[in-house]
LUMZAKOL-529637 format. One record per residue: residue in three letters; x, y, z of N, C-alpha, C, O in turn. Coordinates in steps of 0.02 Angstrom, whole numbers, plus 50000, padded with zeros to 5 digits. Example, Ala and Ser with C-alpha at 12.3 -4.5 7.8 and 13.67 -1.06 7.14 Angstrom:
2
ala506604971650390506154977550390506604983550390507124983450423;ser506424988850354506844994750357506455000250394506705005750402;
END
This chain:
277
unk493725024450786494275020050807494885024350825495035029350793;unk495195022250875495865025850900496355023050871496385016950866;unk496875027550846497505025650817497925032050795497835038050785;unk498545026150793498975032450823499105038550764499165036750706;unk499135043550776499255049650713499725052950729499735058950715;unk500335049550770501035053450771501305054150702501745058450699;unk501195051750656501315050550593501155058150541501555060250499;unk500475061150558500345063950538500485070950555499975072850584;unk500965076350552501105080850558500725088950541500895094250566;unk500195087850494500155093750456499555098950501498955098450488;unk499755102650543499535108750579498655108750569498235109650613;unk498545107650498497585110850478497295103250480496785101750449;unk497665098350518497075093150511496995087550453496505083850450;unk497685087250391497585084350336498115081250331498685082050353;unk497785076150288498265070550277498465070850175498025069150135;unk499135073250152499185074350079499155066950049499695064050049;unk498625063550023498795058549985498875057849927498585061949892;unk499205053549900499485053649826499315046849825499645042649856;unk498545044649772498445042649735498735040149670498705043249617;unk498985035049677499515032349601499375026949555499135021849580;unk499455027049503499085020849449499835020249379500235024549360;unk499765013349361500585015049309500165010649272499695007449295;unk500435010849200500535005049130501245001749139501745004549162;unk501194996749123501744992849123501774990049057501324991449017;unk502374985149036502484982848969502184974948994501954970748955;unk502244974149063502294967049070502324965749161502484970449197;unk502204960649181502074958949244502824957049291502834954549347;unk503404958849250504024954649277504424962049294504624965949251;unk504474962849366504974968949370505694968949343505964974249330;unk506004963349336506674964149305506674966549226507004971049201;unk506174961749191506204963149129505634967749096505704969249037;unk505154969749129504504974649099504904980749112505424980749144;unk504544987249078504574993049110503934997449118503424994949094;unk503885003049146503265005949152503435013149114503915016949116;unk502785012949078502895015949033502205022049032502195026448990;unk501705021349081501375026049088501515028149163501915025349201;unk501145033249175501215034749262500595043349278500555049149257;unk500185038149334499945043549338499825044949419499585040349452;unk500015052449459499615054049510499495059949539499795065249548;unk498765056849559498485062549584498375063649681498075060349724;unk498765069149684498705071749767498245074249772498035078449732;unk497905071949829497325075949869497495077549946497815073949985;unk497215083449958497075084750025496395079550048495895079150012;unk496455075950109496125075350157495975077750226496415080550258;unk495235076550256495275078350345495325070850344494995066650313;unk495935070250397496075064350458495625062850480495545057150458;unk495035064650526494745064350548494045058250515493845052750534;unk493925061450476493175060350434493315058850357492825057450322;unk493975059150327494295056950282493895059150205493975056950148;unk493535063450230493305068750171493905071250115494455073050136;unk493735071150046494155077150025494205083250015493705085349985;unk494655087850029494685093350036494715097949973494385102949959;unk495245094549938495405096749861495975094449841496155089549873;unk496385096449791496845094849739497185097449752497115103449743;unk497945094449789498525097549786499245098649730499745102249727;unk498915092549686499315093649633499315086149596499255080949628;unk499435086649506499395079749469499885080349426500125085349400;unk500035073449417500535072949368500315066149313500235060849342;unk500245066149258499965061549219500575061649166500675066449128;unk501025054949169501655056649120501585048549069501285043349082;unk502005050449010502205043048955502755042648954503085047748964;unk502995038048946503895035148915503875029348879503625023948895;unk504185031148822504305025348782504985020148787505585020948776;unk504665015648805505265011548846505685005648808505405002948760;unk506035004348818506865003148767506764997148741507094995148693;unk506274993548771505744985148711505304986748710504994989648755;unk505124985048651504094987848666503914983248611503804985548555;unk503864974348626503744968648603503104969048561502764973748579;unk502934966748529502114964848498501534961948544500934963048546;unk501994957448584501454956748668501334962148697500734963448706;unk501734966148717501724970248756501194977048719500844981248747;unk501314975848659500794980548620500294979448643499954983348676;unk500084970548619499494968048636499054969348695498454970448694;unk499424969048741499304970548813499064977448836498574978448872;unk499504982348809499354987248851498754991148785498324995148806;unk498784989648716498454992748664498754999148649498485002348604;unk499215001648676499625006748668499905006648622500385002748624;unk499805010748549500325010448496500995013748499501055019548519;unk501565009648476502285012948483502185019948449502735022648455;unk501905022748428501985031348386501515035948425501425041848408;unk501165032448490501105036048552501495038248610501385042348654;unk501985034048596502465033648659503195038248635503565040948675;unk503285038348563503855039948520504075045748566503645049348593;unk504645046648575504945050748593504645054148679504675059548709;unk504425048548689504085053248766504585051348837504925046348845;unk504505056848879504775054948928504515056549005504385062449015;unk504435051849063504105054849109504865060149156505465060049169;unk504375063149161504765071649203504855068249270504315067549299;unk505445065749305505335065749345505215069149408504835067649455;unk505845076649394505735078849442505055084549450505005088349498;unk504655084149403503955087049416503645081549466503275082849514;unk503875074949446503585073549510503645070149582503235066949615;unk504255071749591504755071149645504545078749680504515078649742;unk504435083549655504015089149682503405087549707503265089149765;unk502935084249666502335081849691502385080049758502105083049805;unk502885072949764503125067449806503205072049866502885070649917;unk503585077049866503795080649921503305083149951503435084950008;unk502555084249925502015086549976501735080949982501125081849984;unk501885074649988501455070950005501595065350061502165063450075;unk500955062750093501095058550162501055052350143501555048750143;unk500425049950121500485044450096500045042650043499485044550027;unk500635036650009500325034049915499975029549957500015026750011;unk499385030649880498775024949899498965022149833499385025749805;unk498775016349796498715010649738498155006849735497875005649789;unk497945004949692497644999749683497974994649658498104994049598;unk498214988549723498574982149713499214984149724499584981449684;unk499664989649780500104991849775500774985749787501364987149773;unk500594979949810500914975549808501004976549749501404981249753;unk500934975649699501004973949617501454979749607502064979449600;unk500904987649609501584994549576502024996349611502484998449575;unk502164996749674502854998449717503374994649683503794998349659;unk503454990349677504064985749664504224989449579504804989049560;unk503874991649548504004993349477504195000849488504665003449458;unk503755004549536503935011549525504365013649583504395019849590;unk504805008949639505295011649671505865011349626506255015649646;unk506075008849584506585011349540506645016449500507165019749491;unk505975017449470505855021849442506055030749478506405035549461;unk505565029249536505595035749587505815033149653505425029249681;unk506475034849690506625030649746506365035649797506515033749853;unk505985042349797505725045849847505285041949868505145042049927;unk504955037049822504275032749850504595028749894504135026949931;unk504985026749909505305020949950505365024650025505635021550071;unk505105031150037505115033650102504515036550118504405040750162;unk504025033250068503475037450114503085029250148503245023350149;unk502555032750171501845026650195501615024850139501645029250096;unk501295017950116500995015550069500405013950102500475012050160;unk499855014150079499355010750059498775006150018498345009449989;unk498745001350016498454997949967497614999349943497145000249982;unk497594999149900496605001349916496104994749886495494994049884;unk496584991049868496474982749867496224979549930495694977949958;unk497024979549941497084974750005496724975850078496384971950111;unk496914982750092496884986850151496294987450178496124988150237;unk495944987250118494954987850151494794981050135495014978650083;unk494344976750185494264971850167493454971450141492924969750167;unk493644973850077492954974050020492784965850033492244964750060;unk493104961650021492614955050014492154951750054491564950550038;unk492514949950119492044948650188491774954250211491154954750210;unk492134959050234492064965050264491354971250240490914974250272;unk491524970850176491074975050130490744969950071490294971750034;unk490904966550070490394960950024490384960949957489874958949929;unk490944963049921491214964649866491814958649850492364959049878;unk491694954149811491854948049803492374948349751492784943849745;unk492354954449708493114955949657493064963749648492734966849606;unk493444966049695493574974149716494044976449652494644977349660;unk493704977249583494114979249543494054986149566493814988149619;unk494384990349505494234996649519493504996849471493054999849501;unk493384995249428492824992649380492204991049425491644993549430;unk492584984949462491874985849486491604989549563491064989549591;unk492084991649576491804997649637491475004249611491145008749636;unk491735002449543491305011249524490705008549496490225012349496;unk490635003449476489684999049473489424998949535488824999749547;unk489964997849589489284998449651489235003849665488625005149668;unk489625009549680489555017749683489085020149623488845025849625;unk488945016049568488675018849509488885024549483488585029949481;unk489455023149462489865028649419490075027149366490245021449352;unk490105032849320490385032049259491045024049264491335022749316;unk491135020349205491705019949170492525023149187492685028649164;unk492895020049220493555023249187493785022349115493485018049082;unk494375026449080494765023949025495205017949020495315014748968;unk495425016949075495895010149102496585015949070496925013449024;unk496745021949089497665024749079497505023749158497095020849193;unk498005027349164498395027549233498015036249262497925038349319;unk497915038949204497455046749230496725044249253496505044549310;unk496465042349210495815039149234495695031949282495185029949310;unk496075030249281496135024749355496215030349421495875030149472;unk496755035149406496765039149474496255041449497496095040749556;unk495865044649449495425049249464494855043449479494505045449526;unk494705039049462494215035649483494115030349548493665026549566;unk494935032649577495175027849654494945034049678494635034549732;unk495065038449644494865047149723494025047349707493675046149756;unk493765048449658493025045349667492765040849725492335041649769;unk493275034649704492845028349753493305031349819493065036949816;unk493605031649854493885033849897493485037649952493485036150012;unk493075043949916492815048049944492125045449961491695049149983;unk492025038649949491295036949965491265034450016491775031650036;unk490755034450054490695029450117490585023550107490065022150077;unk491075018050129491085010850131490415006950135490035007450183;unk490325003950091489485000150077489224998650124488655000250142;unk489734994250161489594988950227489914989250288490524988250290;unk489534990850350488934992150362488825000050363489355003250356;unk488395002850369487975008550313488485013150373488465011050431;unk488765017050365489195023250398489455028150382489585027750321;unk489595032150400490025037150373490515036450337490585038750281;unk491055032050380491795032050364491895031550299491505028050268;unk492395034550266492565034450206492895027650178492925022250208;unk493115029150117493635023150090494405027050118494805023850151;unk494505032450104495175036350122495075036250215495565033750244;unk494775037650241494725035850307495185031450336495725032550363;unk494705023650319495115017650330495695015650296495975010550317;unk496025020050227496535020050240497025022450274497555019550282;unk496835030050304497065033950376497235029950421497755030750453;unk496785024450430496765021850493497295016350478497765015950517;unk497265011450416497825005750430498675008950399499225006450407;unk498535013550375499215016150374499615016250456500235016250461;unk499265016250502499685017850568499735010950600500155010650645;unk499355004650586499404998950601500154997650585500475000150538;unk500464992050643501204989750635501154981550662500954979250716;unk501374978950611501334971850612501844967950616502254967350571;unk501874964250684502394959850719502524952850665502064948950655;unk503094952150640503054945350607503734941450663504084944950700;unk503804934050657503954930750671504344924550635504144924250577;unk504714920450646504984913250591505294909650646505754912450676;unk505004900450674505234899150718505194891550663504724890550624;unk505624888050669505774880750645504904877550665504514878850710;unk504894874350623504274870650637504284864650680503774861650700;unk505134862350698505214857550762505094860650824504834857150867;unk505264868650844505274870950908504254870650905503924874550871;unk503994865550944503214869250967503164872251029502624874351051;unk503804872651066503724875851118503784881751097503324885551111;unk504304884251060503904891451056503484893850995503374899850984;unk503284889750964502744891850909502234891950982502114897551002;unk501944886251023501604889251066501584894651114501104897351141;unk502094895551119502144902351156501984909151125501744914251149;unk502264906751040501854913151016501004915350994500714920750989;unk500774907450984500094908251006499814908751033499224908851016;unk500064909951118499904909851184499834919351175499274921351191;unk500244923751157500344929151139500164933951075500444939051054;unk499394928951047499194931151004499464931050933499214934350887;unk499774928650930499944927750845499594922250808499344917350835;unk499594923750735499234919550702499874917050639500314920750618;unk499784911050624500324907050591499684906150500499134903650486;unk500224909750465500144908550388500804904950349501154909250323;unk501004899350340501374898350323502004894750377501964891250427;unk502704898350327503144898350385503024902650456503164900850514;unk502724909250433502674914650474502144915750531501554913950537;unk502514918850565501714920450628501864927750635502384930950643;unk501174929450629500814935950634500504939450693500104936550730;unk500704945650702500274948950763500224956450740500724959250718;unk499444960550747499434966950704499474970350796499294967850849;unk499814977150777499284982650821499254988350790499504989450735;unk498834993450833498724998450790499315003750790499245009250764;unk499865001850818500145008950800500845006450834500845001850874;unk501325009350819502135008750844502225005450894502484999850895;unk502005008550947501985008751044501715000551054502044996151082;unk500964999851020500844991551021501064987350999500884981551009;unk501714989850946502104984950904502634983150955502814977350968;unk502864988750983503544988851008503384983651086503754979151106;unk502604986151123502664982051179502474974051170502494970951223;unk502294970451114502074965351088502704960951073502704954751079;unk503494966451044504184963351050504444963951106504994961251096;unk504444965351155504644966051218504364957351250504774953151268;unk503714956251249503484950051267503664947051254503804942451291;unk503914946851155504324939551141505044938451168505194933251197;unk505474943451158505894943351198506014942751266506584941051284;unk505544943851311505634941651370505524933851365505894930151396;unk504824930451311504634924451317505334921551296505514917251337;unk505744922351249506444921451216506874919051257507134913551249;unk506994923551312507714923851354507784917851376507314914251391;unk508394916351380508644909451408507964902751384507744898151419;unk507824904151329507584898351309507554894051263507034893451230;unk508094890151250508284887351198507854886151131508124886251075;unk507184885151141506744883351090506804889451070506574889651013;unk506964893851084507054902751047507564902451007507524907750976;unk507994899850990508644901550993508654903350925508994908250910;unk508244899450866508414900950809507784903850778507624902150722;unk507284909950826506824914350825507164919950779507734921950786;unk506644922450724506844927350680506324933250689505884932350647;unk506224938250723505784944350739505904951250680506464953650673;unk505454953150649505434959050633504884963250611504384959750603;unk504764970550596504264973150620503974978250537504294983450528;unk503504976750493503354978650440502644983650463502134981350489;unk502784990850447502284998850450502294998650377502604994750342;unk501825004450355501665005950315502095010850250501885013350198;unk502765010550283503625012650258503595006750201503415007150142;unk503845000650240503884994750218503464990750169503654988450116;unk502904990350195502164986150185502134988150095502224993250061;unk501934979550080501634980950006502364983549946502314987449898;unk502974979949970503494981749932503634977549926503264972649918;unk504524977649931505054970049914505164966449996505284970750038;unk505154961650014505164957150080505624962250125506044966050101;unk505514961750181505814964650226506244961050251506084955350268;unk507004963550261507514956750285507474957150355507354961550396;unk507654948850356507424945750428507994947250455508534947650425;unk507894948150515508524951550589508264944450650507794940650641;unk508614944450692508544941950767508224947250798508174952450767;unk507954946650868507674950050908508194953450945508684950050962;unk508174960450963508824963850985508824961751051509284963451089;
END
């Protein structure tokens, strides 16, 4: 598949990914904190999305300022493990600096917890390894834990920390996708939708003149929102050009909300809505 790799800079052909996994106290970013953190960078080829090797790991604890009897419950973590610990950050804000793009499992869920934590993450590419591959239809994997991708790869068990979740996303990663029988990797296809850029849209649900117009132009409506993917910047950018021309002088436009979510953005906190320039 063609797509775009202006993105990717690095001279020998590789893409640095940083693989990331956290413990949390609790599911609520205002009031939980994260209290484990683990990741591991790998070299990849772009190309064939092989791994190359280990560019560097960081596996850290912090004992964080509530640490409830639920929250015990939850994570099984005893408080006289955590006593006095602290994650380093700038060991791994060093990491951060060789790397192109974080992968997660469910990164919707850890971005929002660990951009406070580390705000270098808030500038790189994300990737999801949930969302991004579509294990269910696509690959036929009906609950893409990490658990159970390493039953269909037939691999060991993880520990469920945040070290052994990493290491067991770069395991499944490096395998070729179940369905249908190919080469391509799991890190591959995330190569590939990292460069995807996705057109969103918000038009009153009274204007159908231009909700039709944007279906006339390929978008697909979830919700309030209408959707249009391409693979890369250039198809994002000429896909807003259309609406805006469809726009001009046309009143059913008038209270049209356009903006444009990459893999910067993607899988964080909502992207604020702008007008079309």
């Amino acid at each position: 598949m063609a797509f775009d790799e202006g993105w990717i800079t690095r001279p020998d052909g590789t893409v640095h990914v940083a693989v990331v996994d956290s413990e949390t106290t609790g599911l609520d970013t205002e009031a939980d904190e994260v209290i484990g953190l683990g990741i591991l960078c790998v070299r990849v080829d772009r190309h064939r999305g092989r791994m190359l090797g280990v560019v560097g790991s960081a596996f850290e604890w912090q004992e964080p300022k509530v640490y409830t009897e639920a929250a015990q419950t939850l994570t099984q973590i005893p408080p006289r493990s955590l006593a006095g610990r602290r994650i380093d950050r700038s060991k791994i804000d060093a990491l951060l600096a060789q790397t192109d793009l974080v992968v997660a499992h469910n990164a919707a869920f850890k971005r929002p917890f660990l951009e406070p934590l580390l705000p270098a993450l808030s500038t790189l590419r994300w990737a999801c390894s949930l969302a991004d591959i579509d294990w269910q239809v696509g690959q036929g994997v009906p609950h893409p834990s990490i658990d159970m991708l390493l039953k269909i790869y037939s691999m060991g068990p993880t520990d469920k920390t945040p070290e052994g979740d990493c290491h067991a996303l770069v395991r499944i990663l490096t395998q070729p996708l179940p369905l249908p029988q190919s080469s391509e990797t799991g890190f591959h296809r995330l190569i590939v939708e990292s460069a995807r850029v996705t057109v969103e849209c918000v038009i009153p649900d009274s204007e159908q003149v231009a909700q039709a117009g944007l279906e006339a132009l390929g978008f697909g409506r979830q919700g309030s929102r209408w959707f249009a993917g391409r693979e890369d910047a250039a198809g994002a950018h000429a896909l807003e050009m259309r609406v805006i021309d469809l726009a001009a002088g046309n009143p059913a436009f008038a209270q049209l909300k356009m903006w444009r979510v990459d893999a910067i953005s993607r899988h964080g906190y909502p992207v604020a809505m702008s007008p079309p320039p």
